[in-house]
N, C-alpha and C positions, 0 to 999 in steps of 0.2 A: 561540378556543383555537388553531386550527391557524395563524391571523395570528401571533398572540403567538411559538407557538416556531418560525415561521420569521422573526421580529424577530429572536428569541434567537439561531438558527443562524446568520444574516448575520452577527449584532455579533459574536460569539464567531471567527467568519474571519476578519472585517475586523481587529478585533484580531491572534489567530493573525499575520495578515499584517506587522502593526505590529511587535511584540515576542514575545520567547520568553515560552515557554508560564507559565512559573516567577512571570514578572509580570504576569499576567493574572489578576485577582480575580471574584468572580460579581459585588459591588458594580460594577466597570469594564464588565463586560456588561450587566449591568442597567439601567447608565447610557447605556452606548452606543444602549441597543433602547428607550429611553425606556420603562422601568416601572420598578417596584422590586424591591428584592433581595428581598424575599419572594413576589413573583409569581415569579419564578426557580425559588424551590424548591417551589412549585406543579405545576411542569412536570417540573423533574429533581430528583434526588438530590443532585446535588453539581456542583460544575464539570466534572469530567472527564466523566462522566455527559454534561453538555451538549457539550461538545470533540466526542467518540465521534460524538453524534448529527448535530454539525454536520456533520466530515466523514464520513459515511456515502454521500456521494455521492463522495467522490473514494476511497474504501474499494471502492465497488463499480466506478469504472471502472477503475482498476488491477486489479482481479481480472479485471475482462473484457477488458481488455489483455494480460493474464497467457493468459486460456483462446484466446485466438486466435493465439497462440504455438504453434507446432506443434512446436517444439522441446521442449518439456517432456515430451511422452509421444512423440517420433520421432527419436530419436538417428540422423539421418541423415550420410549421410557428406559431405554436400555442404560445400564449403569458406566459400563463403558465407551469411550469415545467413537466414532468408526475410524479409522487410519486416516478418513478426509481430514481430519484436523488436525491430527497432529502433522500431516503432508504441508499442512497452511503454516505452519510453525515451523516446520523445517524449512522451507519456501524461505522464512523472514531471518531466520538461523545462516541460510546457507548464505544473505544478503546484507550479515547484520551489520555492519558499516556504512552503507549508502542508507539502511531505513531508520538506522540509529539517527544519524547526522540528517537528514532529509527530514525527522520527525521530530527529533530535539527540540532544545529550548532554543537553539539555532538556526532553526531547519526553517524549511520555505511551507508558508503558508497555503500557498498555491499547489504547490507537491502534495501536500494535507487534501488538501479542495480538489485534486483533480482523483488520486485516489477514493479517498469518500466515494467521489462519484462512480468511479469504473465498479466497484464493490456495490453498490448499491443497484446500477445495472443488472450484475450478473444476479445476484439476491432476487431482483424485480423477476427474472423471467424464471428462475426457481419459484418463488412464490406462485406466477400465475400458472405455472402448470398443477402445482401444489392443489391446490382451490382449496383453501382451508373455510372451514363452518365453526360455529360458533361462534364465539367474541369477537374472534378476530376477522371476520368474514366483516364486521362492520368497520375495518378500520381501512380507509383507500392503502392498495398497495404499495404506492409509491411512498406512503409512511413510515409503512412496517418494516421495507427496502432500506428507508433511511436512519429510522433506529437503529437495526441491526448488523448496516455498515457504520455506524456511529459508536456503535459498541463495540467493537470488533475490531476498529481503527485503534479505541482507547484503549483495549484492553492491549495489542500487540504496540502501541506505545510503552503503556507502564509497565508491559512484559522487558522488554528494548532496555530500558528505561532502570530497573528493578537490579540491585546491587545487593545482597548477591543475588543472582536472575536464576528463577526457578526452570528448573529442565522441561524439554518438549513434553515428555509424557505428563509433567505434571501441569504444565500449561493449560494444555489438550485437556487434561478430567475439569480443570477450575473453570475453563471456557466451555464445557460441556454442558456442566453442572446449569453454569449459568444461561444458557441457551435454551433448556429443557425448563427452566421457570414460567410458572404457567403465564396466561397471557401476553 
């Protein structure tokens, strides 16, 4: 069982890697992982279903790239990035075919939604160890978690996205810049 759907999650990336997500059938995985389209839905519900599950690894290192970012809960005033983010950049650099295609004008919406969320998590518990006062001390945490994995999603899209695409270091200062914006 557990062979089978890491057959599934390999073929379904290897794929991902190949072509946008839009031309990718459970018949084409099924084939790829050497079984049949009905051992497929044995396992998942649906294609996307299996997408999610494939990358759930590259889902959880982006969030933990995202929580070693110490810019997210320390709007510090330092001019320079800390290495956490341009680490988050490389993170999406070393991936950029599955987050390209995954986030695209193609890409699964779900993969968008389920990210969001893991980011926003790791954010949330940065934040509350954080205990930030003033302004923002009035705004529920699970907000501030969700703006700034909502920014942070967009921006490493139109990074992804961006032709010609600005380099990590310069990423990492534009996303910095913008992080240190008061409120």
């Amino acid at each position: 069982m557990r062979r089978t759907r890491a057959s599934l999650r390999a073929a379904a990336l290897e794929l991902a890697a190949e072509r946008d997500l839009d031309a990718i059938a459970v018949a084409d995985i099924a084939e790829r992982a050497g079984i049949s389209r009905a051992t497929v839905y044995l396992h998942y519900r649906d294609r996307d279903d299996l997408l999610l599950d494939a990358v759930e690894d590259a889902v959880r290192g982006l969030a933990s790239a995202a929580a070693r970012c110490p810019a997210l809960s320390d709007r510090s005033s330092a001019d320079e990035p800390p290495p956490a983010v341009a680490e988050l950049f490389e993170h999406v650099r070393a991936n950029d075919v599955l987050y390209t295609r995954m986030l695209g004008p193609s890409g699964s919406g779900r993969f968008a939604a389920r990210l969001r969320e893991a980011i926003a998590s790791e954010i949330a518990e940065q934040l509350a160890a954080a205990r930030r006062s003033g302004a923002l001390a009035a705004v529920p945490l699970t907000v501030r978690a969700d703006y700034l994995s909502g920014a942070l999603l967009g921006v490493i899209a139109g990074w992804l996205a961006a032709r010609p695409r600005p380099g990590v270091a310069e990423i990492s200062r534009a996303t910095w810049v913008l992080l240190r914006l008061p409120g």
